[in-house]
C-alpha positions in Angstrom: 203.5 103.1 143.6 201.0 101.0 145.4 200.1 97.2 144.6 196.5 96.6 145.5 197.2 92.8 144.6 199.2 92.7 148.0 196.2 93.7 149.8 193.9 91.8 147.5 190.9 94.5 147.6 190.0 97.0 145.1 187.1 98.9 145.7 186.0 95.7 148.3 186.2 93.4 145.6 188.8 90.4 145.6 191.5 91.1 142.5 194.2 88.9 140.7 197.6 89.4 141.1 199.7 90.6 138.9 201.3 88.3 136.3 205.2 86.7 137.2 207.4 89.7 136.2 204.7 92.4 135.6 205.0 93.9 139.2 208.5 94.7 138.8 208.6 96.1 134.8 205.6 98.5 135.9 207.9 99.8 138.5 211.1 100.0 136.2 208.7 102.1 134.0 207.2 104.3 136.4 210.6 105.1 137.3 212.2 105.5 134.5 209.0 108.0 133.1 208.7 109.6 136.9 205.6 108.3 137.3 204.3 110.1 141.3 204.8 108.0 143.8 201.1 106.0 144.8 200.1 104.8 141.5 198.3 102.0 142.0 200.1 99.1 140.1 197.1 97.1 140.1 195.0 100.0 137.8 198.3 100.9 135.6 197.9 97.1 134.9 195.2 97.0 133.6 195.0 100.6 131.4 197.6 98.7 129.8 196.1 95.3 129.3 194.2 95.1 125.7 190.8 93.7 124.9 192.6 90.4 122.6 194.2 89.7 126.3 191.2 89.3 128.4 189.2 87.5 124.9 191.8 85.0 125.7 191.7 84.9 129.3 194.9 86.0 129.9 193.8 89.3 132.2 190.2 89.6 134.0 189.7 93.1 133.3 190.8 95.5 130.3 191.4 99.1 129.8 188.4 100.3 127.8 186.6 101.8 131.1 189.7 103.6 132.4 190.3 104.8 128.6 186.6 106.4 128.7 187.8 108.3 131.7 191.3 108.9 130.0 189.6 110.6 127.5 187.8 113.7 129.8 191.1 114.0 131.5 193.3 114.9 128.5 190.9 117.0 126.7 190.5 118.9 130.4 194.0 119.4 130.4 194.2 120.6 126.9 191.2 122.7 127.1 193.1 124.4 130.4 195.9 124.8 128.5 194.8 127.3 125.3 192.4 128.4 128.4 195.3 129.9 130.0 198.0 130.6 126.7 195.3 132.7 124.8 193.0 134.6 127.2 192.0 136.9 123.8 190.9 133.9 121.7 187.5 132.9 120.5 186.1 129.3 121.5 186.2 128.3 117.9 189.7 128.3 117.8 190.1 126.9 121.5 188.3 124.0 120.4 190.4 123.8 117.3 193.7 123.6 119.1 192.0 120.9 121.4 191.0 118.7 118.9 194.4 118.5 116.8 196.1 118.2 120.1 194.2 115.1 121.6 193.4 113.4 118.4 194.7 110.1 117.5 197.8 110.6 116.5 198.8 113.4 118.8 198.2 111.2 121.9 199.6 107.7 120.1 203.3 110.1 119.8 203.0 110.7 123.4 202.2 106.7 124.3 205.6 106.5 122.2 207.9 108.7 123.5 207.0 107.2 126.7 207.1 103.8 125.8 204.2 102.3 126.4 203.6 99.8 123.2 206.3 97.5 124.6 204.2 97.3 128.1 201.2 96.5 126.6 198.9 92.8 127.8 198.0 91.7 124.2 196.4 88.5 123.2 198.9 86.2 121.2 197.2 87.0 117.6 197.3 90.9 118.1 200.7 90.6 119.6 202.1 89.0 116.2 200.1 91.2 114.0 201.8 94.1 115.9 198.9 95.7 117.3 200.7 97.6 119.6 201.9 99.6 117.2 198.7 101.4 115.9 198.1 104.6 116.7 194.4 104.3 118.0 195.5 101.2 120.1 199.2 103.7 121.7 196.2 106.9 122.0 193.6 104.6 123.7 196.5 103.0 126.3 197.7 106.3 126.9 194.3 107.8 127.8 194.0 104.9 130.0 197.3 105.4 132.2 196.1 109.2 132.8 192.9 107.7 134.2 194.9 105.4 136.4 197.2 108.1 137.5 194.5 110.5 138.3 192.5 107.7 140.3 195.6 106.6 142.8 197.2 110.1 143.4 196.2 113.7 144.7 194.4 116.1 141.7 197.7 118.0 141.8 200.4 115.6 141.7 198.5 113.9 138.6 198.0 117.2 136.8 201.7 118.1 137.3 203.0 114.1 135.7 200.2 114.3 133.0 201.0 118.5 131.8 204.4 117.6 131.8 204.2 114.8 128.6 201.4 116.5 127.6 203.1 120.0 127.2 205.1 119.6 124.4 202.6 117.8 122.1 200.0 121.1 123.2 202.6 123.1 122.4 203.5 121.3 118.9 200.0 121.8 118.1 199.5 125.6 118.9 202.9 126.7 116.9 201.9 125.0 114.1 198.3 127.0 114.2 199.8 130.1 114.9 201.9 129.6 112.1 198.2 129.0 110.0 199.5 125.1 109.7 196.4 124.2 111.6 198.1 121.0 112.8 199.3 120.0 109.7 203.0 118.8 110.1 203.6 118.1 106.4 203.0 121.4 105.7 205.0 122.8 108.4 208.0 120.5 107.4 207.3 121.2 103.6 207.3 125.0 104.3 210.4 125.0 106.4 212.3 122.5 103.8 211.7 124.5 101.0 212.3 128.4 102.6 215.8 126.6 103.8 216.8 123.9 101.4 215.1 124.8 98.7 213.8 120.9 98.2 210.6 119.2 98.7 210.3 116.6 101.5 209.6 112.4 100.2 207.7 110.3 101.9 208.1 106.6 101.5 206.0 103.8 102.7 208.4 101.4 104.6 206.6 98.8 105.8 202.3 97.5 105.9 201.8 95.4 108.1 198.9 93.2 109.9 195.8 91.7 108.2 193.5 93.7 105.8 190.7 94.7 108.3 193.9 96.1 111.0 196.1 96.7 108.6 199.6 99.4 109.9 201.4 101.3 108.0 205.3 102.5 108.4 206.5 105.7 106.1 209.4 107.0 106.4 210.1 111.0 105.1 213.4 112.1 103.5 215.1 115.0 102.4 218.3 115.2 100.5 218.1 111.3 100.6 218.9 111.4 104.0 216.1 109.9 106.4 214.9 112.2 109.1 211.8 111.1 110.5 209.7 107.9 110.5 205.5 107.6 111.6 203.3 105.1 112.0 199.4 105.0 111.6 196.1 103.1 110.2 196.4 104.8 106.8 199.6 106.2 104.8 198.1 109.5 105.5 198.5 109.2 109.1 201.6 107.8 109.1 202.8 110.3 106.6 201.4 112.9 109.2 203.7 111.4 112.3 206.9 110.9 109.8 206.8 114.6 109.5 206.3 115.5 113.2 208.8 113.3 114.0 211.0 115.0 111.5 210.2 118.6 112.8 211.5 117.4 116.4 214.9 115.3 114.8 218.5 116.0 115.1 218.9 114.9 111.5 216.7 117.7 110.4 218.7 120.0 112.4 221.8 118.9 111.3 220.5 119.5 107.0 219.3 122.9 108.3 222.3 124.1 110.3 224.4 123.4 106.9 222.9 126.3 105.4 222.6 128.8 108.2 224.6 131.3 109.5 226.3 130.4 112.9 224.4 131.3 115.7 220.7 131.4 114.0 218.2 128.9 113.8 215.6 127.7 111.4 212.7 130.1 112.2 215.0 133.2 111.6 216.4 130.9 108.7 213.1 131.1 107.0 212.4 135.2 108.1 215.4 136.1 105.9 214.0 133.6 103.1 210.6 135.2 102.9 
């Protein structure tokens, strides 16, 4: 990755340098998420440096003009995607699957599975209120870091890093339509519970958090009192939405299913023999 604060020019005009310590995590992380070599360290910066940080004068620029540009590169890449997967279907339903695919919470599960919250420049009050943690604040970061990658790097090395965390969420979204879920994970996990356990899912609000105007929400989604997935949003429903997505995808889940199936089979052919 490259650190334009070494050279000290950025499109010819004078930047900072990064903040004690910040060069080296950005570098751990774009390692550890295999990041392409040649992101510019200086951009990934700031597509992860909040608003409340540069109210507070803590970074010079923040990531609301790289998340504008986020925003056209995921919905290209998830347009291309049902583009290419269904060559029969009409627009309507192309648009569909794009829309439940880069919404909100769809993108705020992929900021999270790659761990951006932790890396994000907040300013001290959001950072205690646990900003971070809401979903439009992960999906706008997120949106951010594509722009960044696909501004330092060749068109085809940052297609190839941004299909690759984006490909399972796309793919998340169009199983669930095919199955006429529409992108509605508490109905896929309630429909799967009940064909194999023959029990209903609960849902429990864990934890609200932050002030009334910002407010979070934690619930947490059980079944046979066991805890199998947990979500996060700006309203109960939201959250309720990403417990059971996060549920679908658990080894806990797995585990309560593989109890009652035959060696060998798995949940989809689980629910064939139940219907």
């Amino acid at each position: 990755m490259q650190d334009r604060s070494e050279t000290g020019k950025q499109k010819g005009v004078l930047t900072p340098g990064l903040p004690p310590g910040r060069r080296e995590r950005l570098l751990e992380w774009g390692r550890t998420v295999g990041l392409p070599p040649g992101v510019d360290l200086q951009l990934l910066h700031q597509a992860l440096t909040h608003t409340s940080a540069v109210n507070e004068g803590l970074a010079e620029h923040d990531n609301e003009r790289l998340e504008f540009l986020g925003d056209s590169v995921v919905n290209l890449l998830a347009a291309e995607y049902y583009y290419r997967l269904h060559p029969d279907l009409e627009e309507g339903w192309l648009a569909r699957r794009r829309a439940a695919a880069v919404r909100t919470e769809s993108l705020a599960a992929v900021a999270r599975r790659l761990g951006i919250g932790p890396l994000l420049l907040l300013g001290h009050g959001e950072s205690q209120a646990g900003v971070d943690r809401l979903d439009s604040v992960l999906a706008s970061a997120f949106e951010a870091v594509a722009a960044a990658v696909y501004l330092s790097v060749p068109a085809e090395q940052a297609r190839r890093f941004l299909c690759r965390v984006l490909t399972p969420t796309f793919a998340e979204v169009d199983a669930a339509f095919s199955r006429g879920l529409e992108g509605n994970f508490k109905s896929e996990l309630q429909e799967k519970v009940q064909a194999l356990l023959g029990e209903t899912p609960v849902y429990q609000l864990v934890e609200a958090s932050g002030p009334p105007h910002n407010r979070s929400f934690t619930v947490a989604v059980l079944v046979r009192g066991k805890v199998v997935g947990r979500g996060l949003g700006r309203t109960k429903k939201a959250a309720a939405q990403e417990a059971a997505r996060a549920a679908l995808n658990s080894q806990e889940l797995a585990e309560l299913f593989g109890s009652v199936l035959p060696p060998g089979a798995d949940a989809a052919e689980g629910e064939s023999a139940t219907s």
